[in-house]
C-alpha positions in Angstrom: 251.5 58.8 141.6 251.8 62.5 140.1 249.0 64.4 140.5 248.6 65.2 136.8 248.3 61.2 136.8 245.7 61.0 139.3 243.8 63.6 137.3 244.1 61.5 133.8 242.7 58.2 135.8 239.9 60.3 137.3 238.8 61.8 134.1 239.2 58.3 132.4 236.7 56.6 135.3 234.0 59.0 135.0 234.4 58.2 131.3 233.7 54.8 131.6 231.0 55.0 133.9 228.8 57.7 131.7 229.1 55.0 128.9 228.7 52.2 131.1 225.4 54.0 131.9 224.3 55.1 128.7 224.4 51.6 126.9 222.9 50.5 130.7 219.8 52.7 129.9 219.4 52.2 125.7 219.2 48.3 126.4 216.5 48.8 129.5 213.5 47.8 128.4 209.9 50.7 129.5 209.2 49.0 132.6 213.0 49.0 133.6 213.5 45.2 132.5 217.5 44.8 130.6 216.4 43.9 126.8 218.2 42.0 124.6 219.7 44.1 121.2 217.1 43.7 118.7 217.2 41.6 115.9 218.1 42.2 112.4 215.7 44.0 110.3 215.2 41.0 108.3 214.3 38.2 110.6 211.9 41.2 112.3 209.8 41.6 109.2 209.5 37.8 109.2 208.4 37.3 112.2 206.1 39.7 112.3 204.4 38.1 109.0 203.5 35.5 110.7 201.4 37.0 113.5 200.1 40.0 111.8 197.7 40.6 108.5 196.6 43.6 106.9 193.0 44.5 107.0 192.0 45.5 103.7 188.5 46.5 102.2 186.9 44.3 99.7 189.1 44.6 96.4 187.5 46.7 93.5 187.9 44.2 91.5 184.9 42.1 93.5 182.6 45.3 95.0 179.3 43.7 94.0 178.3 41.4 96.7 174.5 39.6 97.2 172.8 38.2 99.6 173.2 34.3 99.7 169.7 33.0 100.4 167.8 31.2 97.5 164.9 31.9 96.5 163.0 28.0 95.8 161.5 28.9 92.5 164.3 30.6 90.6 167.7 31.5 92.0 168.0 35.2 92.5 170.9 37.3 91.3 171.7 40.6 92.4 173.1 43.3 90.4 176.6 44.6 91.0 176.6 47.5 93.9 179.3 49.5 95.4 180.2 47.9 98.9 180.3 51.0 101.1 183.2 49.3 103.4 186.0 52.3 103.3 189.6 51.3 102.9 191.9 52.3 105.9 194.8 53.9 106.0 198.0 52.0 105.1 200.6 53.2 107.0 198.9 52.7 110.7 199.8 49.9 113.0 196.3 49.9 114.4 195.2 48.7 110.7 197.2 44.8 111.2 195.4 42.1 112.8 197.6 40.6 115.4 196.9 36.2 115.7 196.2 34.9 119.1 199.2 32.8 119.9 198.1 29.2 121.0 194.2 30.2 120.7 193.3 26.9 122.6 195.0 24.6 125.5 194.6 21.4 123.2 195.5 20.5 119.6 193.4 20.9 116.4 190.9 18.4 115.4 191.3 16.0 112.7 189.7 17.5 109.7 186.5 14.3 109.9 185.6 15.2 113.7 185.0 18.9 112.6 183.4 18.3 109.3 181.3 16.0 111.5 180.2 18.0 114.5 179.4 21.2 112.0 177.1 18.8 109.9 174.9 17.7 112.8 174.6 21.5 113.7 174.2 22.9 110.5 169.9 23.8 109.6 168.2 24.3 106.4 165.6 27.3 106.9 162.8 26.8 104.4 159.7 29.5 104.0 156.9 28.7 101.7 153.6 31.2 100.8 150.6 29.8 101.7 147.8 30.5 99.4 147.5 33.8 98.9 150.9 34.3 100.4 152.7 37.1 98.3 156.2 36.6 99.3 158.3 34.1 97.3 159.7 31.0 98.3 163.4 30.9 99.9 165.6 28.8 101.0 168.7 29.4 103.8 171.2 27.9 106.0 171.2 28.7 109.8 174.0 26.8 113.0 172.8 25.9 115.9 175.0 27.5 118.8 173.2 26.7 122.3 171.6 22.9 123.4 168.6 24.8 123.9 167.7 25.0 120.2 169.2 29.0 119.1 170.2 29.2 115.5 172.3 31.7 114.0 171.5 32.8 110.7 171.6 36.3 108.5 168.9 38.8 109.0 168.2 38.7 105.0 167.1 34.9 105.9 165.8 35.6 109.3 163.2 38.0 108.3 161.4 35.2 106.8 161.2 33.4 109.9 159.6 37.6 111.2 157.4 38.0 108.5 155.6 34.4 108.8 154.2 35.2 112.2 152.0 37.7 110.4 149.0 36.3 109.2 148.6 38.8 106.3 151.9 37.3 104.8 150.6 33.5 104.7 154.4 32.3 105.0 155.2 29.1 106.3 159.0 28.4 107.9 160.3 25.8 108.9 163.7 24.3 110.2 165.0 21.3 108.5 168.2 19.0 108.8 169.7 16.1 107.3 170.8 15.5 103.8 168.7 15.1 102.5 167.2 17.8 104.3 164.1 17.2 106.1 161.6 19.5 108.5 161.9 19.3 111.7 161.3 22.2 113.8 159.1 25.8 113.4 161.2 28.6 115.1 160.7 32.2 116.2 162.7 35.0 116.0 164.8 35.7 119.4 166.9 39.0 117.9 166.9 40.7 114.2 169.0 43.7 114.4 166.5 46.4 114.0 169.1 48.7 112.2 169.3 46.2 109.4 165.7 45.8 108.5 165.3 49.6 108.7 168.2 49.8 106.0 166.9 46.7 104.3 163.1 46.3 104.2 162.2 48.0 101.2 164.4 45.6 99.3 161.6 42.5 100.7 160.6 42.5 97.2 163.4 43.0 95.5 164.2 40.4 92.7 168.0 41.4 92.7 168.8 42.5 96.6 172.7 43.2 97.3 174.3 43.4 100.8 177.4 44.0 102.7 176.7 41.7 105.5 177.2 44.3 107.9 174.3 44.0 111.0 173.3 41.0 108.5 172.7 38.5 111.3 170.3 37.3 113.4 168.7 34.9 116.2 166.0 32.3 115.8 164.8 29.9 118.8 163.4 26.4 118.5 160.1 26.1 119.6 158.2 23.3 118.7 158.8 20.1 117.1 157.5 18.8 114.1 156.0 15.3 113.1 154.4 15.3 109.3 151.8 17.9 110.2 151.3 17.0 114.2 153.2 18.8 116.5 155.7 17.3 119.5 157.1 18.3 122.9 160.6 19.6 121.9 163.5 17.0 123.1 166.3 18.7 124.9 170.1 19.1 124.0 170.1 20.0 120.2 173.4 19.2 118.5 175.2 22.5 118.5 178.5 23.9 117.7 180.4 26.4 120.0 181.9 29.3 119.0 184.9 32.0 119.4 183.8 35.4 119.5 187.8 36.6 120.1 189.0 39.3 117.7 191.8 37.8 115.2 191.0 34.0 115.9 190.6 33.4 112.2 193.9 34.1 110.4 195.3 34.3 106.7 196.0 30.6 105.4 194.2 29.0 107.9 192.3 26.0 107.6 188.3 25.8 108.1 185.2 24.1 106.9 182.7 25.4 105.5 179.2 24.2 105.6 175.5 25.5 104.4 172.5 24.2 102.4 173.7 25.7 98.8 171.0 26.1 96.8 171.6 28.1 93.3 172.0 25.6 91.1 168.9 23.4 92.4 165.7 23.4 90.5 162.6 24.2 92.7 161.6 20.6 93.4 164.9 19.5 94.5 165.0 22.2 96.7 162.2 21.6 98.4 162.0 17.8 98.3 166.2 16.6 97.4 167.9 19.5 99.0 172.0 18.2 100.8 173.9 19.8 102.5 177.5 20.7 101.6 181.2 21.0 103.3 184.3 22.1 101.8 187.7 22.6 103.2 189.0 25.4 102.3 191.6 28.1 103.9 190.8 32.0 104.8 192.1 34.6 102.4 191.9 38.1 102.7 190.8 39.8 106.3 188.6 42.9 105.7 186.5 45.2 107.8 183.6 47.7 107.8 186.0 50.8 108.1 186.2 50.0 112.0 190.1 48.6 112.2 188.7 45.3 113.2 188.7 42.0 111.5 184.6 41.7 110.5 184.7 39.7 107.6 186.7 36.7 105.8 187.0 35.9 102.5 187.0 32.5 101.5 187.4 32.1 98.2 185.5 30.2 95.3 183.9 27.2 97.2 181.5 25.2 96.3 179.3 27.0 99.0 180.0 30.6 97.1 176.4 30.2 95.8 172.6 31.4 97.2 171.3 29.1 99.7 174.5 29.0 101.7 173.5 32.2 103.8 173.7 31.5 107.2 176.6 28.4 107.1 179.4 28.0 109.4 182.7 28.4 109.3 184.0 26.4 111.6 188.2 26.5 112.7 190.7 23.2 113.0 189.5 23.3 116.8 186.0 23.2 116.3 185.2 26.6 117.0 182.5 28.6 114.9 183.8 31.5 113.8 182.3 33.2 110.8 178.9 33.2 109.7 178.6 32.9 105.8 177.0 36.2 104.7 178.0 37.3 100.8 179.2 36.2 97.5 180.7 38.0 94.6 179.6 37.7 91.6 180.5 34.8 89.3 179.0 32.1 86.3 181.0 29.8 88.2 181.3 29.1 92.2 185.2 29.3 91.1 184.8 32.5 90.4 183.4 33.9 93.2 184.5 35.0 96.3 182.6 33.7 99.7 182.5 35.9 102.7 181.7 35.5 106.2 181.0 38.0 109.0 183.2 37.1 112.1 181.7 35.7 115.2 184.2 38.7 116.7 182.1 41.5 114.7 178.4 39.9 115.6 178.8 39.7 119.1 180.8 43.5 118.7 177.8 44.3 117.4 175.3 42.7 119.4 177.0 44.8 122.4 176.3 48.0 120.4 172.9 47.5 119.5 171.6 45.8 122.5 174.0 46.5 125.6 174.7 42.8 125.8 177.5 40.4 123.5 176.4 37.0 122.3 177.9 35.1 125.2 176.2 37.5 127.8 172.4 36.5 125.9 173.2 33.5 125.5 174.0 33.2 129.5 170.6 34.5 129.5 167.0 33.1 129.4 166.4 33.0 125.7 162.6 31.9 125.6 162.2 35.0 128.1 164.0 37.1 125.5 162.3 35.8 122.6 159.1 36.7 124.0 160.2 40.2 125.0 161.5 40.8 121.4 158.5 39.5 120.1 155.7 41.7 122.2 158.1 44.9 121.8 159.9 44.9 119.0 158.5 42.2 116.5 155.0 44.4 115.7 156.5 47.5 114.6 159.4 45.7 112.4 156.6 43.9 110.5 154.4 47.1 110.4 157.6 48.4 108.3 157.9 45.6 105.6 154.1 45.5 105.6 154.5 49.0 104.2 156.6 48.1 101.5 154.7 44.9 100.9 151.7 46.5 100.5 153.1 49.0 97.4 
């Protein structure tokens, strides 16, 4: 072979081996692993609808929200206020929630066994003045979420439950169940998020209160049984529901029930003496947050729950799982035209972290009676000392 030939297939071989090595190195995955080419732009975008959602503020069209407790002697409406979530950006991956592929090792639940099992967790929260009370009458809805008797429930309803330890109030709470729904149980308080009754308190006697359900949550614990007007050791093992505190476990389209004690529409003595509870199933719209890129609320559209009364329901996914707390409602005539929110279980025990060092599982792993008590010798006299303030004017 000629040398000049030699040279051609030498410069032809090196050739081949920087291309070889080139489309070696653009199809290597980051961590060195060979890739396969991608896929077509196309079946991309489709695929990635079905595992991501944007997180959107509430719409402006629906920026009025109220709380959804019931007052007992006349429904309260709230006047239409500017929710102060912020939109975020559009344009940012971090802004799309990303579904948990196969959340749970075993198949949903037939749409009966949930509806059941929320039902027998779900509580009526019922506070009445005493004479000379000077607080109104309301009614709420509260989940059980631990055996040993601790309710979840919105602060706007849990404040009650605060307020009726003092005696000045002359409030009487009480914890019912059944449809229809019957007393059963007094509770305490084992957390209010102090943040929110700093922001909230001098709306305590507000006819028309509003809310964004942000820090709107709370903890109440069973304490003592109730028979007619005698009181009974407390049986152990209350009906409860568990829950998912995971971020994203909740997802556009998916199915959930939704349960509370809706109350709106009742006159005063059916709400006190022919109040039922009420399950729907519906499917989760929208995905919004409080401005922190996380999914904090859900909106569930206009259910027959999207009324006051049904603060502090469940929503409870196809596996059982609790995983929003019912919070707000838009305004409306009609329950159809309204728009039901929940805060996520994901944001309340995010948020529980923040304000107390410790998530929900973490206090809930805990001894709750201890915790109750601490909350209410430290905490519980100067919250009440604050509403008392506002009370008193």
């Amino acid at each position: 072979m000629s040398p000049r030939s030699q040279s051609f297939l030498s410069h032809l071989a090196a050739l081949v081996l920087i291309f070889g090595g080139f489309f070696f190195l653009v199809h290597r995955g980051p961590n060195g692993v060979a890739t396969q080419p991608a896929a077509s732009s196309a079946s991309t975008s489709a695929q990635t609808a079905i595992v991501r959602a944007k997180l959107e503020a509430p719409p402006a069209a629906a920026t009025s929200t109220k709380p959804a407790h019931a007052a007992v002697a006349s429904a309260v409406k709230s006047s239409p206020k500017p929710i102060t979530q912020k939109p975020v950006a559009k344009k940012e991956p971090a802004e799309e929630a990303v579904r948990i592929a196969d959340p749970y090792p075993f198949p949903p639940q037939s749409f009966a066994t949930v509806n059941d099992a929320t039902r027998a967790a779900l509580v009526n929260i019922l506070c009445m003045p005493r004479t000379g009370g000077t607080l109104p009458p309301i009614s709420g809805s509260g989940v059980i979420i631990d055996p040993r008797g601790v309710i979840l429930t919105n602060a706007h309803v849990a404040q009650y439950v605060l307020l009726s330890k003092s005696p000045e109030i002359n409030l009487s709470c009480v914890v019912r169940t059944g449809s229809p729904a019957v007393a059963r149980w007094s509770a305490e308080i084992l957390y209010i998020p102090p943040v929110w009754v700093g922001a909230h308190a001098v709306e305590i006697k507000a006819a028309r209160p509003t809310g964004t359900g942000e820090h709107d949550y709370a903890l109440l614990l069973i304490t003592t049984s109730l028979d007619g007007a005698a009181f009974t050791p407390l049986s152990l093992g209350f009906p409860s529901l568990p829950f998912d505190t995971r971020e994203a476990i909740g997802f556009q389209g998916d199915q959930v029930v939704v349960a509370s004690y809706p109350a709106e529409f009742l006159g005063s003595q059916a709400a006190q003496f022919n109040l039922y509870s009420a399950s729907s199933l519906t499917t989760i719209g929208q995905l919004l947050t409080f401005a922190t890129r996380s999914v904090d609320l859900l909106s569930l559209g206009g259910v027959i729950e999207a009324q006051s009364g049904s603060s502090g329901g469940a929503v409870v996914n196809a596996w059982g799982r609790l995983i929003g707390l019912i919070a707000t409602t838009s305004e409306g005539e009609t329950t159809a035209a309204r728009d039901l929110r929940a805060i996520t279980l994901s944001y309340i025990s995010r948020d529980l972290g923040l304000q107390t060092q410790f998530d929900l599982p973490t206090i809930l792993a805990g001894d709750v009676a201890a915790q109750a008590l601490d909350f209410n010798t430290r905490a519980s006299p100067n919250l009440i000392a604050l509403y008392m303030g506002y009370i008193a004017q």
